[in-house]
VEXDREN-2710 file (C-alpha; in Angstrom, 1 decimal):
% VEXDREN-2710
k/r/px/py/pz
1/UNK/91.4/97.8/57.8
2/UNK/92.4/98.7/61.1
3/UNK/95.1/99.1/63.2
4/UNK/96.2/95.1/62.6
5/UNK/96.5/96.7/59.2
6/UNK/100.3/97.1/59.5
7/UNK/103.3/95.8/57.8
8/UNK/102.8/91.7/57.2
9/UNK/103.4/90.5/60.1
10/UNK/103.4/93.4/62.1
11/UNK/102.8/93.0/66.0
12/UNK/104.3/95.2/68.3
13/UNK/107.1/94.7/68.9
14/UNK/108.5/95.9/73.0
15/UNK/110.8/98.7/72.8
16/UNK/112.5/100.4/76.0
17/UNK/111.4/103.6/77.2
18/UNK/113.8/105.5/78.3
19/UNK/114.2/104.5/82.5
20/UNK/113.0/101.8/84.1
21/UNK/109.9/101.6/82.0
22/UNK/109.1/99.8/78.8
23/UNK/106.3/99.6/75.7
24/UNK/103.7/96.9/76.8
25/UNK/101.7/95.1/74.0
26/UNK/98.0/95.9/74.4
27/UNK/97.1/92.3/74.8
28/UNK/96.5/92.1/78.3
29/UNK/94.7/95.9/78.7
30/UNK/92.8/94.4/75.8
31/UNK/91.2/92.3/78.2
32/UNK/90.6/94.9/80.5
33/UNK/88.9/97.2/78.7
34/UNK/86.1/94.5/77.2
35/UNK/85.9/93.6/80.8
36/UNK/84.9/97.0/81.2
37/UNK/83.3/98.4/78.2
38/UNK/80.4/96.8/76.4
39/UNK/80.6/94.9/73.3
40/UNK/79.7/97.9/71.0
41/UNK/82.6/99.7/71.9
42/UNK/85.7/97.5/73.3
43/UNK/86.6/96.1/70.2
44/UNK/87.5/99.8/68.7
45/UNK/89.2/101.0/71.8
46/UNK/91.2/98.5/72.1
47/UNK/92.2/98.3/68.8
48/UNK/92.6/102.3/68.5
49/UNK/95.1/101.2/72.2
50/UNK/96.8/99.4/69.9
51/UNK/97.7/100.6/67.5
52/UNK/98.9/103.9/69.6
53/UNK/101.2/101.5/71.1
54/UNK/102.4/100.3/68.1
55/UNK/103.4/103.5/66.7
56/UNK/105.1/104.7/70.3
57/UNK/107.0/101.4/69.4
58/UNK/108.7/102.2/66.4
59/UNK/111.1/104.4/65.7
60/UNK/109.9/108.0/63.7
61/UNK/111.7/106.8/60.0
62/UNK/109.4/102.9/60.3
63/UNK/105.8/105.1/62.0
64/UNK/105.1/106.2/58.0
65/UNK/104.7/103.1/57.2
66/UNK/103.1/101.3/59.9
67/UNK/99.4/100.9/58.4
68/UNK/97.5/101.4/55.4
69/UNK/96.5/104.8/55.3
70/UNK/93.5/104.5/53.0
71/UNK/92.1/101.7/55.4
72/UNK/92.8/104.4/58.5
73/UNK/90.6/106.8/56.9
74/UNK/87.6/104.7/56.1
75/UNK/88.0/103.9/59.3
76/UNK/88.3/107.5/60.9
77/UNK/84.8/108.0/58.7
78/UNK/83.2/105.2/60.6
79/UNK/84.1/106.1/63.8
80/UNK/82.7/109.9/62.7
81/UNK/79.5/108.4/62.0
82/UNK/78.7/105.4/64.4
83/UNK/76.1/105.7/66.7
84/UNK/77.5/105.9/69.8
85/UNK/79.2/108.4/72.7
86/UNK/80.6/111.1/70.7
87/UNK/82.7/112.0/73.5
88/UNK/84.1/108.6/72.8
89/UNK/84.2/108.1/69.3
90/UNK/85.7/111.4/68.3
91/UNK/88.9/111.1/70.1
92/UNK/89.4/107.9/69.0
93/UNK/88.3/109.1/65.1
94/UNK/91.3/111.9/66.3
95/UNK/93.5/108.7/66.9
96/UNK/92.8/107.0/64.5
97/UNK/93.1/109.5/61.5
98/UNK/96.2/110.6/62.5
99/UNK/98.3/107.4/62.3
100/UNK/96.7/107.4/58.9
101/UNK/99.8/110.2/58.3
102/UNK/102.8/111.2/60.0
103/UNK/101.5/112.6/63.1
104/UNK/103.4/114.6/65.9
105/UNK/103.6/113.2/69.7
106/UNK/101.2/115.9/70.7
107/UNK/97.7/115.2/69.1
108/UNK/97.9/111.5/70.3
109/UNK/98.9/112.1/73.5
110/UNK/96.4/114.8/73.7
111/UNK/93.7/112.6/72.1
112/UNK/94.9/109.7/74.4
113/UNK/94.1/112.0/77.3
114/UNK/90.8/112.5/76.1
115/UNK/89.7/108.8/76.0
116/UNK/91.0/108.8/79.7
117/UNK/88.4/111.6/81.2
118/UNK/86.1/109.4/79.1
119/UNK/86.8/106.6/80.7
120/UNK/87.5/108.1/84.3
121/UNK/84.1/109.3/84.8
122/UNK/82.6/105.6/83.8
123/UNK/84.6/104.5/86.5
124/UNK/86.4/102.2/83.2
125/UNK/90.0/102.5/85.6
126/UNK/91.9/100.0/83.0
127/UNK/90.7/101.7/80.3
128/UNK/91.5/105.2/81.7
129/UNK/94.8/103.9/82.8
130/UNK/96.0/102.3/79.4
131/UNK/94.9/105.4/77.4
132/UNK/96.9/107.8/79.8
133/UNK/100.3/105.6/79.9
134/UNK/99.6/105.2/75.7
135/UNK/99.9/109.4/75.9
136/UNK/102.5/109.3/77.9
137/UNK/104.7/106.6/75.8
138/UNK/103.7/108.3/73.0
139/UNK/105.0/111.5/74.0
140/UNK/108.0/111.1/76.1
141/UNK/109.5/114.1/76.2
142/UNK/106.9/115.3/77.6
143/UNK/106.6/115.3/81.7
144/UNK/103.5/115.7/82.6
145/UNK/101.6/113.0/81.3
146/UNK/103.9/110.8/83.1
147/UNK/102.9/112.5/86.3
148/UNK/99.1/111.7/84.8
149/UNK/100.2/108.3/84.9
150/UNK/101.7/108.0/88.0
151/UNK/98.8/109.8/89.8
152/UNK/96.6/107.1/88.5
153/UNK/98.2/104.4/90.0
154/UNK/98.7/105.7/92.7
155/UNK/95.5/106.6/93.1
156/UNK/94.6/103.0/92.5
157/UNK/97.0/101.7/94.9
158/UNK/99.8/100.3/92.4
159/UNK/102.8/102.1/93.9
160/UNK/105.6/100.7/92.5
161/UNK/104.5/101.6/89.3
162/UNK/103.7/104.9/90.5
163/UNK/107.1/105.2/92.3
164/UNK/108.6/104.6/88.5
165/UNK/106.5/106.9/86.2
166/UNK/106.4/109.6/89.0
167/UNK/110.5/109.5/88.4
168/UNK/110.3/109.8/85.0
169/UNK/108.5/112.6/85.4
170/UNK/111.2/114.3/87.5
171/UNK/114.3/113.2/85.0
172/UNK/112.5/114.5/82.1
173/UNK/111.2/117.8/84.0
174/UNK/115.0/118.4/84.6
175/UNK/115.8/117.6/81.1
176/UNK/113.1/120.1/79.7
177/UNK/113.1/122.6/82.1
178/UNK/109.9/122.3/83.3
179/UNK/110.3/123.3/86.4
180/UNK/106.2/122.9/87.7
181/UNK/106.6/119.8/86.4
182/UNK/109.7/119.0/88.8
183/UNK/107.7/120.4/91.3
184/UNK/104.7/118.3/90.7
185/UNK/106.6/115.0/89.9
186/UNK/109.0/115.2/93.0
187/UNK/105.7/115.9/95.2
188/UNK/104.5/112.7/93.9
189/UNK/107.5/111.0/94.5
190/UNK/107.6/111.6/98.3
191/UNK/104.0/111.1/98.4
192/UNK/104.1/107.6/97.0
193/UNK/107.2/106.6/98.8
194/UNK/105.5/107.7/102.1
195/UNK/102.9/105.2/100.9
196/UNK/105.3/102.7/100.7
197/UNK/107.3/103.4/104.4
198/UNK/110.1/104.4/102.8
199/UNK/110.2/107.6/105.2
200/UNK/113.9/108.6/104.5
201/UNK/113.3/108.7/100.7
202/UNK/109.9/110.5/101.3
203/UNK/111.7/113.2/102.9
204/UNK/114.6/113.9/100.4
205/UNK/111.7/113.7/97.9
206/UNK/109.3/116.5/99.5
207/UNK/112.9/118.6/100.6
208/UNK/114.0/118.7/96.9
209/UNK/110.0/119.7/95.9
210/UNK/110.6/122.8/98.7
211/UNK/113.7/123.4/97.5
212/UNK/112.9/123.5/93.7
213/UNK/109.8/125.5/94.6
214/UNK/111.6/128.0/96.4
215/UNK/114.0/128.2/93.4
216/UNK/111.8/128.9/90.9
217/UNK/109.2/131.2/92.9
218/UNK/106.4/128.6/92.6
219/UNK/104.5/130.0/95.3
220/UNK/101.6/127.4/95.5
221/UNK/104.3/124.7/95.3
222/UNK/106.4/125.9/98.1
223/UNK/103.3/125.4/100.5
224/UNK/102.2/121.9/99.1
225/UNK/105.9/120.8/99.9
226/UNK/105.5/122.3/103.3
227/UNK/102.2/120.5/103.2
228/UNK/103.4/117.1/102.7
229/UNK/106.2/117.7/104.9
230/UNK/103.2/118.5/108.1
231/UNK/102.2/114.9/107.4
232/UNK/105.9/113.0/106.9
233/UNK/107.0/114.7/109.9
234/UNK/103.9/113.9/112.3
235/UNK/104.4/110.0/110.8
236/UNK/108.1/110.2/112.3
237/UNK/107.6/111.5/115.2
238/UNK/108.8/115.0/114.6
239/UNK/106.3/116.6/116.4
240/UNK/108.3/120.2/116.3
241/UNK/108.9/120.2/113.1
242/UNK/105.7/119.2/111.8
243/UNK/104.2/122.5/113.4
244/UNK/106.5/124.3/112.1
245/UNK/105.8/123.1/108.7
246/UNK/102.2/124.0/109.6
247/UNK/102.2/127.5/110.0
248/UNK/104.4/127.8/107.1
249/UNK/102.1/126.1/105.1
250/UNK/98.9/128.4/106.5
251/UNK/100.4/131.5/106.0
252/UNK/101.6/130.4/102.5
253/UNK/97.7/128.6/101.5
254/UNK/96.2/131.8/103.0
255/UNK/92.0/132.3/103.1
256/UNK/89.9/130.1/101.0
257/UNK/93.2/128.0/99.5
258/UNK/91.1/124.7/98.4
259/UNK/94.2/122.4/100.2
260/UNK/93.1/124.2/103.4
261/UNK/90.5/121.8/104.7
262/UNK/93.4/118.8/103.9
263/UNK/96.0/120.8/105.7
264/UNK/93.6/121.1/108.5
265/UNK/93.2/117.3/108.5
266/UNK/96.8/116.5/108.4
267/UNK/97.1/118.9/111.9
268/UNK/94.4/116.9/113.4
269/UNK/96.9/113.8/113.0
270/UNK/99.4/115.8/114.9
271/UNK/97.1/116.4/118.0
272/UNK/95.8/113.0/118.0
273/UNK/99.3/111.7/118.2
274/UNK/100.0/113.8/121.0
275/UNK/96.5/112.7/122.3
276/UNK/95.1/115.9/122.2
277/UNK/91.6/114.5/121.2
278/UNK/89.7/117.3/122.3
279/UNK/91.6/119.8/120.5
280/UNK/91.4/117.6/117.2
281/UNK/87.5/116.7/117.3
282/UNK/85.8/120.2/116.7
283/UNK/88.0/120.4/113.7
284/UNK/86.8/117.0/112.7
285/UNK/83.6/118.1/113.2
286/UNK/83.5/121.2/111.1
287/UNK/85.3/119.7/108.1
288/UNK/82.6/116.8/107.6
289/UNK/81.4/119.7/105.3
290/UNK/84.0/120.2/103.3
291/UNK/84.1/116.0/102.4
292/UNK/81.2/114.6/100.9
293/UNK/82.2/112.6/99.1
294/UNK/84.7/109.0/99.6
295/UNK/87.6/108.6/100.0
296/UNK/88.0/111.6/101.4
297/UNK/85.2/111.6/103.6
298/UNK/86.2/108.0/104.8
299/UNK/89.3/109.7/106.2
300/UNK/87.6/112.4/107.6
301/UNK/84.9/110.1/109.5
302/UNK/88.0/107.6/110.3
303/UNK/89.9/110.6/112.4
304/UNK/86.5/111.9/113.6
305/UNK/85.5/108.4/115.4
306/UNK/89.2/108.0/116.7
307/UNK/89.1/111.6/118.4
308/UNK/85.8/111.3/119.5
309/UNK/86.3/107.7/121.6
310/UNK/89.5/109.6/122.4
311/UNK/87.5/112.1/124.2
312/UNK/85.0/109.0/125.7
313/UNK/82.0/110.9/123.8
314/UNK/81.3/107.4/122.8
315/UNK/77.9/108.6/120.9
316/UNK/79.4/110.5/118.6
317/UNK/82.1/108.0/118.1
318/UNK/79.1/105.3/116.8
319/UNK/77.7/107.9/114.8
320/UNK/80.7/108.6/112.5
321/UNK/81.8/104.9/112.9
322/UNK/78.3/103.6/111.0
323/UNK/78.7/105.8/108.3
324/UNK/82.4/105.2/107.9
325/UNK/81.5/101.3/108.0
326/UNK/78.9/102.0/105.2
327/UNK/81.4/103.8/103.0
328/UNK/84.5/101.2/103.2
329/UNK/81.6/98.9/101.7
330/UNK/81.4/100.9/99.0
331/UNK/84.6/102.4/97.9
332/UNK/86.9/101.1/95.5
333/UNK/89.9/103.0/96.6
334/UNK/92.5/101.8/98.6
335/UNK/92.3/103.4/102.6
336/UNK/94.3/101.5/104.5
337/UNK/94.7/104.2/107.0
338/UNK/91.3/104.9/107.6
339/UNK/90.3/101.3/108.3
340/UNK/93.6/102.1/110.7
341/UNK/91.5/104.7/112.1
342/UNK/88.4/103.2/112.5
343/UNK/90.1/99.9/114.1
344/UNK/91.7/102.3/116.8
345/UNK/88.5/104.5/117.5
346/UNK/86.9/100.8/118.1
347/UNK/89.2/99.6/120.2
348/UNK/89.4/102.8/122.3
349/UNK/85.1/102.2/122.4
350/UNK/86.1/98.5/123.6
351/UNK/84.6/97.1/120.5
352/UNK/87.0/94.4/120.0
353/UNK/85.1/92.4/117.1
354/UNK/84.4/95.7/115.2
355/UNK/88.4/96.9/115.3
356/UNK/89.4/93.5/114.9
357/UNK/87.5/93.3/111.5
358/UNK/88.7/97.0/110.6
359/UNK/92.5/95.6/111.1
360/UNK/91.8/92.5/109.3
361/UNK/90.3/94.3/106.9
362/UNK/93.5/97.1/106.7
363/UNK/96.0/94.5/106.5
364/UNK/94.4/92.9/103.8
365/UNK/94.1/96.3/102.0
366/UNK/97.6/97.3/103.0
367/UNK/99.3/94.2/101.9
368/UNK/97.4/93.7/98.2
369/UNK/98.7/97.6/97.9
370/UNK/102.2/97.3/98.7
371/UNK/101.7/99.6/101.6
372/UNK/104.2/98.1/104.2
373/UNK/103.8/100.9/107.0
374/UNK/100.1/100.3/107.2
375/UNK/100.4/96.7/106.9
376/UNK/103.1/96.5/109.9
377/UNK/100.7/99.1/111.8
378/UNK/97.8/97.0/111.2
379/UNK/99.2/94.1/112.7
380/UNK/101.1/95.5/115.5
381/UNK/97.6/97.4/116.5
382/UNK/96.0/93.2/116.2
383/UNK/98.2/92.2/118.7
384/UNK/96.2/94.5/120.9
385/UNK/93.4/94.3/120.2
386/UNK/93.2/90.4/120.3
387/UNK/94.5/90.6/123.9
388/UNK/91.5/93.3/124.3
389/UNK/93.8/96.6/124.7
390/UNK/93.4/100.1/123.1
391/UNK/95.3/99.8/119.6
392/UNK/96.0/103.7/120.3
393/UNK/99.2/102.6/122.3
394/UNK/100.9/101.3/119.7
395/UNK/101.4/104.4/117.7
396/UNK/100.6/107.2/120.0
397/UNK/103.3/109.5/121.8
398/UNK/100.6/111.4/124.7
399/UNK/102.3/114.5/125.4
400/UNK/100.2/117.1/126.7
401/UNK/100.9/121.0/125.6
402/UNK/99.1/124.1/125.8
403/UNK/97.4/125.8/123.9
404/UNK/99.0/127.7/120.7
405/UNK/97.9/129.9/118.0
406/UNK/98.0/127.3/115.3
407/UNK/94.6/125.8/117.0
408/UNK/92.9/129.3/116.1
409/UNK/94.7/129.6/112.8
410/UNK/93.6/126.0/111.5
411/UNK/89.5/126.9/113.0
412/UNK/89.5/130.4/111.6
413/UNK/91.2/129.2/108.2
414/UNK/88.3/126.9/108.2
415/UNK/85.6/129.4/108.1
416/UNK/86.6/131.0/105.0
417/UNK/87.3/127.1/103.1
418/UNK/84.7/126.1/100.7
419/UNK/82.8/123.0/100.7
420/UNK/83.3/122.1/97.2
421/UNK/84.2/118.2/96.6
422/UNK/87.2/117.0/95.7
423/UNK/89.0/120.1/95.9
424/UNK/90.9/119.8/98.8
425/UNK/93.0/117.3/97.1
426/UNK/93.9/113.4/98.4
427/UNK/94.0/113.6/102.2
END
């Protein structure tokens, strides 16, 4: 008998989770995950999904007895012995043998997490999704796996959603006293609400994050605050600031920090925006080897082709162009800003039908993923385009400076950053 094997009559039944949040039935990531998975397996996970949420559901005197635990064990022994992915089948066997008895939050959760890295590096999003917000409703106290949560749909451009578990992460950091949790929850906070274009909220969000980091002497903390607050600051305008914010965040990130080739980025935005393209492209240039990989190398090639038709070295601009063409083809995360990019770089190359298709494309992107400060960028930057002017002029402030020694730190920080994928974080 398995998890169905509950009380007569027992479904499961929606409960509130504490903040906005509440207990889904497993009905419709059901779907998902045979979508997904192939026959062999989907029936088990999603009936192991289940009947985690089932248990999360009830309150700790009714979890005892929510199923049969002889028919849970015969069913842990199947699991231990079927023929497919261990990596798979134990942590659901883990599952599944422990609502047999009167487990604790922190093996499901734990185990829950475990199907998720399974499922992550299939590409089996849903599936990785459910099982992460299954550990996080099963163990609610606990903050981090709601960060987990919220960094997943984020990174698959639900933000709303994002915006709400990435809250509950910071109420119940604050409740525990997990202050790197705080840290980490009100990072993703601003980050997500940037997303969004709610700017004024983004800030308070990454100005609490400094502030707590500060508090508590989280060292590495303090400079991803200062981090995010390069990028917020460059998106408002706040050109002063957002150098300021720079060599802060250098001199915290120090040599071979792996956010160092993303902080680098983020400066390059500054200098475009003050159409310093020629100051912004060898940087470009150089940190095509610390991205290999999409989406980060999307961004990368996105800035690279903008700076380069910046700087008319309209060569160079096609060759980062193509390849950035051949990538939005084939990744599945959300980029609005690099299609932004790209339509910008196009237009600067008078390439009206390619930047016009970028921007379609962007708005498109922007508006299925509740991103409504690319969407309004998109569309302003159409306008130009479609009456064949650069789309640069709609979000660019040229102001000309000399040189400084945050050029020389950001190339000479550069030298000592590792090309090692993924580790310079979401750009």
């Amino acid at each position: 008998m398995k998890p169905n094997a509950a009380r007569p009559g027992g479904h499961p039944r929606t409960a509130e989770f504490t903040g906005p949040l509440s207990i889904p039935g497993g009905e419709v990531a059901g779907a998902e995950i045979v979508r997904e998975l192939g026959p062999e397996v989907s029936l088990a996970v999603w009936q192991t999904l289940r009947g985690v949420l089932m248990w999360a559901a009830e309150t700790p005197e009714a979890r005892p007895a929510l199923f049969d635990s002889e028919a849970m064990r015969a069913w842990e022994c199947e699991l231990l012995v079927a023929s497919w992915e261990p990596e798979l089948r134990y942590p659901l066997a883990v599952l599944v043998g422990e609502l047999a008895g009167d487990p604790t939050p922190e093996p499901i959760a734990r185990a829950c997490l475990c199907v998720t890295d399974w499922a992550l590096t299939r590409e089996a999003w849903s599936t990785a999704l459910a099982f992460a917000e299954a550990a996080a409703l099963a163990w609610p106290e606990h903050p981090r796996y709601a960060w987990t949560v919220g960094r997943l749909l984020r990174t698959r451009g639900r933000l709303r959603e994002a915006e709400q578990w990435a809250q509950r992460c910071v109420r119940v950091s604050v409740a525990t006293g997990d202050w790197e949790a705080q840290g980490a929850g009100l990072t993703a906070l601003g980050n997500v609400r940037f997303q969004m274009g709610k700017y004024r909220e983004a800030g308070q969000a990454h100005t609490d994050a400094l502030r707590c980091a500060r508090r508590h002497k989280l060292h590495d903390r303090e400079g991803e605050a200062l981090h995010d607050l390069v990028g917020l600051s460059t998106a408002t305008g706040d050109f002063s600031a957002a150098e300021k914010y720079a060599r802060a965040a250098f001199d915290i990130y120090q040599e071979g920090h792996p956010r160092l080739p993303a902080l680098a980025h983020d400066v390059t935005q500054l200098w475009m925006m003050r159409g310093q393209f020629a100051r912004a492209l060898p940087v470009l240039r150089q940190l095509l080897a610390c991205f290999t990989e999409s989406p980060e190398r999307l961004t990368v090639l996105a800035s690279g082709a903008r700076a380069a038709s910046g700087c008319g070295e309209y060569d160079l601009y096609s060759q980062f162009f193509r390849e950035a063409q051949s990538l939005v083809q084939t990744t599945t995360i959300s980029n609005a800003a690099a299609l932004i990019d790209l339509a910008v770089a196009a237009s600067n190359a008078r390439e009206w039908r390619d930047a016009e298709e970028m921007l379609l494309n962007a708005r498109d992107t922007a508006t299925a993923h509740n991103q409504s400060d690319a969407r309004l960028r998109a569309e302003a930057a159409l306008e130009c385009v479609r009456q064949h002017r650069s789309a640069e002029e709609v979000y660019i402030t040229p102001e000309r400076t000399s040189d400084d020694p945050l050029f020389v730190k950001v190339l000479t920080s550069l030298a000592s950053a590792e090309t090692h994928v993924g580790c310079s974080g979401a750009i």
